[in-house]
C-alpha positions in Angstrom: -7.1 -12.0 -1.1 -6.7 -12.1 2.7 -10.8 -13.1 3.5 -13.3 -14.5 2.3 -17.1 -15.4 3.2 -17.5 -18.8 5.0 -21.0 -19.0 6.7 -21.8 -15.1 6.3 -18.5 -14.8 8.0 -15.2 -13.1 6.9 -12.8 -15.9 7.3 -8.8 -16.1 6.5 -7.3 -18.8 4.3 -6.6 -22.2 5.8 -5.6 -25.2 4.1 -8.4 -27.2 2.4 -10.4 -23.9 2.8 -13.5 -23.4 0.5 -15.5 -20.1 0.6 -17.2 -17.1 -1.6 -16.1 -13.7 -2.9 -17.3 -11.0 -1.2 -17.5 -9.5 -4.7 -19.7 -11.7 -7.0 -20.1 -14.4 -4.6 -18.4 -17.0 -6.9 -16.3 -19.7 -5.0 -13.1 -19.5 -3.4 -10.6 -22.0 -2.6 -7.7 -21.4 0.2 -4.3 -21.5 -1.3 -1.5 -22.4 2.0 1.5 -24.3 0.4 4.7 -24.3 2.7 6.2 -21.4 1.0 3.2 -19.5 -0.2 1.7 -16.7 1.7 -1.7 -18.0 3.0 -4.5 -16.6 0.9 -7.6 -17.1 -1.2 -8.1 -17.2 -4.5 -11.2 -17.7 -7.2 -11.9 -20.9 -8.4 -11.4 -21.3 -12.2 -12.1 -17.9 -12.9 -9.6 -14.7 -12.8 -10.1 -12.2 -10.1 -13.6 -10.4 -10.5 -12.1 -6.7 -9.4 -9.8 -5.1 -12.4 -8.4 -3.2 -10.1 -7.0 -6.1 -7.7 -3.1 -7.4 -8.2 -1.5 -9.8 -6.6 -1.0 -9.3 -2.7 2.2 -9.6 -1.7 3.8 -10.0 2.4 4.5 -6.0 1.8 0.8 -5.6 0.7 -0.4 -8.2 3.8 2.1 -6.5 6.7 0.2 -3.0 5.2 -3.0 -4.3 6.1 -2.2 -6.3 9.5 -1.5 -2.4 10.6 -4.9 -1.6 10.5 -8.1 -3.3 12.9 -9.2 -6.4 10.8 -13.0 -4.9 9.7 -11.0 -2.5 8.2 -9.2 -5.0 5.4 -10.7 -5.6 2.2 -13.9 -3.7 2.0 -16.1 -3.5 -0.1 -16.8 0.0 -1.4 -20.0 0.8 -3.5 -20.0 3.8 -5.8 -24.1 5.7 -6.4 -24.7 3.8 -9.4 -23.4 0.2 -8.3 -20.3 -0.2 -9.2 -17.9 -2.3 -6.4 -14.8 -2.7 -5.6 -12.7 -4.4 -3.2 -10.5 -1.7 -1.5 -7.2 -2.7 0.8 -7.8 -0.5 3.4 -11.1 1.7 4.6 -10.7 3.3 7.3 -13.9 3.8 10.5 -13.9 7.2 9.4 -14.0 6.4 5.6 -10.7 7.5 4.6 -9.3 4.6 1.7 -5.9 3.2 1.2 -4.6 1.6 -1.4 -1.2 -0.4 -1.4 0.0 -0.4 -4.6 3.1 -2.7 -5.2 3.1 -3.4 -9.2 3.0 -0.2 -12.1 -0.1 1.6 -12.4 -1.9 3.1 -15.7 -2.7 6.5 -15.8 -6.0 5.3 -16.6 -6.5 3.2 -13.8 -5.1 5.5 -10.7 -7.7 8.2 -12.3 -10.3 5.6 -12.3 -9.3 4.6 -8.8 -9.0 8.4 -7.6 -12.2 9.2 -9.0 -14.0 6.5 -7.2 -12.8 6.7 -4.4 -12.1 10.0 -3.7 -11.1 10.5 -0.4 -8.3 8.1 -1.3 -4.3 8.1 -0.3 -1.8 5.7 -2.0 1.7 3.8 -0.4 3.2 2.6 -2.9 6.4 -0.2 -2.5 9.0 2.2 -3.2 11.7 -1.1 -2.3 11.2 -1.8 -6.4 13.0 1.6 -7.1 14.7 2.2 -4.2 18.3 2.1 -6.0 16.9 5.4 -8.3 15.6 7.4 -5.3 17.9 9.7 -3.6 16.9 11.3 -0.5 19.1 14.8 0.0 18.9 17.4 2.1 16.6 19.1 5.2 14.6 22.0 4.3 13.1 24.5 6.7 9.4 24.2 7.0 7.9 26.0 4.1 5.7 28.2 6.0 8.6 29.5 8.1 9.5 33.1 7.5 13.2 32.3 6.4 11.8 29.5 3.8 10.0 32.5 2.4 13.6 34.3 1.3 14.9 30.9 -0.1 14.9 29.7 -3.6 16.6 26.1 -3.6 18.7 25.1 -6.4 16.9 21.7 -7.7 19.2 18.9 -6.6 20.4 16.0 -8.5 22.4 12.8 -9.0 25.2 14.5 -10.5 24.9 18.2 -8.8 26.6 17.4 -6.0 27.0 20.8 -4.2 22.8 21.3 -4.7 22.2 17.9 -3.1 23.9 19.2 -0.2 21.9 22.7 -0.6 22.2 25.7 -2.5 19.6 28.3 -2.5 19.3 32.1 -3.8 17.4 34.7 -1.9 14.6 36.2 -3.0 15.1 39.5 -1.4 18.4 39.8 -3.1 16.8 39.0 -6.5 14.3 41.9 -5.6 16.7 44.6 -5.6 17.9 44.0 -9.5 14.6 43.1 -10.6 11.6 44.3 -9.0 9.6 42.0 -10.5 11.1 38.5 -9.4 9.1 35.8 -7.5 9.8 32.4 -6.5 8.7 31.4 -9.6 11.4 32.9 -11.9 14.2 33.7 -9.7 17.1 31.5 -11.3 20.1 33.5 -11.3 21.9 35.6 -8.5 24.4 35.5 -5.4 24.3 31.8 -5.0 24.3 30.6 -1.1 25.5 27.4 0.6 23.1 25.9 3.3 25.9 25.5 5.7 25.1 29.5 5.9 22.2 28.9 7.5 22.6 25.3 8.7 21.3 25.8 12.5 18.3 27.6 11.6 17.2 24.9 8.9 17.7 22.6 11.9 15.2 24.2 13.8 12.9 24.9 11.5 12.6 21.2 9.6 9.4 19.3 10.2 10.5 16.7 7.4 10.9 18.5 4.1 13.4 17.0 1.7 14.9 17.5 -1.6 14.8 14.4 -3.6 16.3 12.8 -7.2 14.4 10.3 -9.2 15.7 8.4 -11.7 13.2 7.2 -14.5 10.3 8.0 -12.4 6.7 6.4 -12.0 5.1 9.7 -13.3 1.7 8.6 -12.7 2.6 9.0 -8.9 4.1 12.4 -9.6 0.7 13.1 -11.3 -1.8 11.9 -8.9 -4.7 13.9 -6.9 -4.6 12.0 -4.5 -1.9 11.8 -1.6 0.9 9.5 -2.2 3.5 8.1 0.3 6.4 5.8 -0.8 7.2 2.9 1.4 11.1 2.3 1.2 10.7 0.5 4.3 11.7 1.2 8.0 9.7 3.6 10.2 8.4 6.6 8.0 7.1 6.8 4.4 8.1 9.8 2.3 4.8 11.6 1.2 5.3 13.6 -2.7 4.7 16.9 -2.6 5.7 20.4 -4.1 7.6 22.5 -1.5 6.6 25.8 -2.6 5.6 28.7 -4.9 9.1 27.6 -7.2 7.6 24.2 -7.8 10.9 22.6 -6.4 9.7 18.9 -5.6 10.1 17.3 -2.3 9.7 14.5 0.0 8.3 15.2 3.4 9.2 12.3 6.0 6.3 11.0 7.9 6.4 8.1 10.8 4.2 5.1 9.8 2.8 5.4 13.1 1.4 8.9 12.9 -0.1 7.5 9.5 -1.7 4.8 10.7 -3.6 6.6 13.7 -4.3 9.7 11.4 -6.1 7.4 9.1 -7.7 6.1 11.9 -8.9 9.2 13.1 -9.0 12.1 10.3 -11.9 12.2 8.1 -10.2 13.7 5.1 -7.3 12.0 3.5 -5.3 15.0 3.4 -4.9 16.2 6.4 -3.2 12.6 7.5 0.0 13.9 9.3 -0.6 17.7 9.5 -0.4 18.2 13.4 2.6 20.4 14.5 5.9 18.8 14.9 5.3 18.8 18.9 2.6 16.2 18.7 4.2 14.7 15.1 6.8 13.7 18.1 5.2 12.6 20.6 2.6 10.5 18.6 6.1 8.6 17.0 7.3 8.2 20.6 4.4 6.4 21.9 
């Protein structure tokens, strides 16, 4: 753990450190070897939240984004029940950095208690069985209406780089076709209608995963995968065909959403003209 109570205060680890949990109040001793992350730990006893894991530097640069009242709180549910979460945000939005594999069970439990909850998960772990393919137009576009995408994959080479049918063609066989069902037709290439993808992409992608964490593709709650660098790649379902897809989001515009939405999903839904100029600040 990053803090814990010294004198009623919230206090990072230093060396020879002693302190209590803001838990269960049992004691804490500071753990700062040359090569160990500073941090606290209980003393003699496991850690007193379930849900807690082992904080990593990924887990600790996730929380140094955020104002320091806003690490480690402690959230209390109507009947009692606490826990510790990593991130709450002034506005009561709560993120939880989750590094190691996750039950079904427990992100259920989590989502449940929490609620208005969104995940980053360390996708660095998996990052060799992710593939990232190509732009899609903003679903709510009037051309991404037309456009059922062939699902890409690993060893699809031409759908990684885009292939799509149109729905109005499928219409003219079969009356009855929708997004849904619409699997066979005149099969297009995206470099047909490259330019206007262009214009219309606010950071859709397709995406392949290998062995997947399922419980993340399963979750009610928002998740965002951290491979690193400036954005996270938020799971969602593109449209009305189910086709699964990774929208790109900067870390910035995260962090100042969660700052200052009050509802965990609507963390990154400005339009693309202030999505921009938020990432350039």
């Amino acid at each position: 753990m990053q803090y814990a109570i010294i004198d009623n205060i919230r206090s990072e680890a230093f060396p020879g450190g002693r302190g209590s949990c803001s838990i269960c109040g049992s004691a804490m001793v500071a753990k700062c070897g040359p090569r160990k992350m500073h941090h606290w730990a209980h003393f003699g006893r496991r850690n007193c939240d379930p849900w807690w894991e082992s904080e990593t530097a990924w887990h600790r640069n996730w929380k140094n984004l955020f104002p320091e009242n806003c690490r480690e709180v402690v959230h209390t549910s109507p009947d009692g029940e606490l826990h510790r979460a990593d991130i709450k945000s002034p506005t009561g939005i709560i993120i939880e950095v989750q590094h190691s594999n996750i039950t079904d069970a427990e992100r259920i439990s989590r989502e449940i208690f929490y609620r208005n909850l969104v995940w980053v998960v360390d996708g660095s772990v998996f990052r060799q069985n992710f593939n990232i393919y190509h732009l899609l137009p903003d679903p709510d576009s009037v051309l991404a209406e037309d456009l059922v995408w062939t699902k890409a994959t690993r060893n699809q080479h031409g759908a990684a780089h885009g292939l799509f049918f149109r729905l109005s063609e499928g219409l003219i066989e079969n009356p009855e076709a929708t997004k849904a069902n619409l699997n066979s037709g005149w099969i297009h290439g995206i470099h047909e209608i490259e330019s206007h993808v262009n214009q219309l992409y606010i950071g859709h992608h397709q995406y392949d995963w290998i062995r997947p964490r399922r419980t993340w593709l399963e979750a009610e709650c928002p998740v965002y995968i951290d491979f690193g660098g400036n954005f996270l790649a938020r799971l969602e379902i593109y449209d009305d065909s189910g086709l699964p897809c990774v929208r790109l989001v900067s870390k910035r515009i995260f962090v100042h959403d969660a700052m200052n939405k009050s509802d965990a999903n609507n963390i990154a839904r400005e339009t693309p003209l202030t999505r921009t100029i938020l990432a350039l600040e």
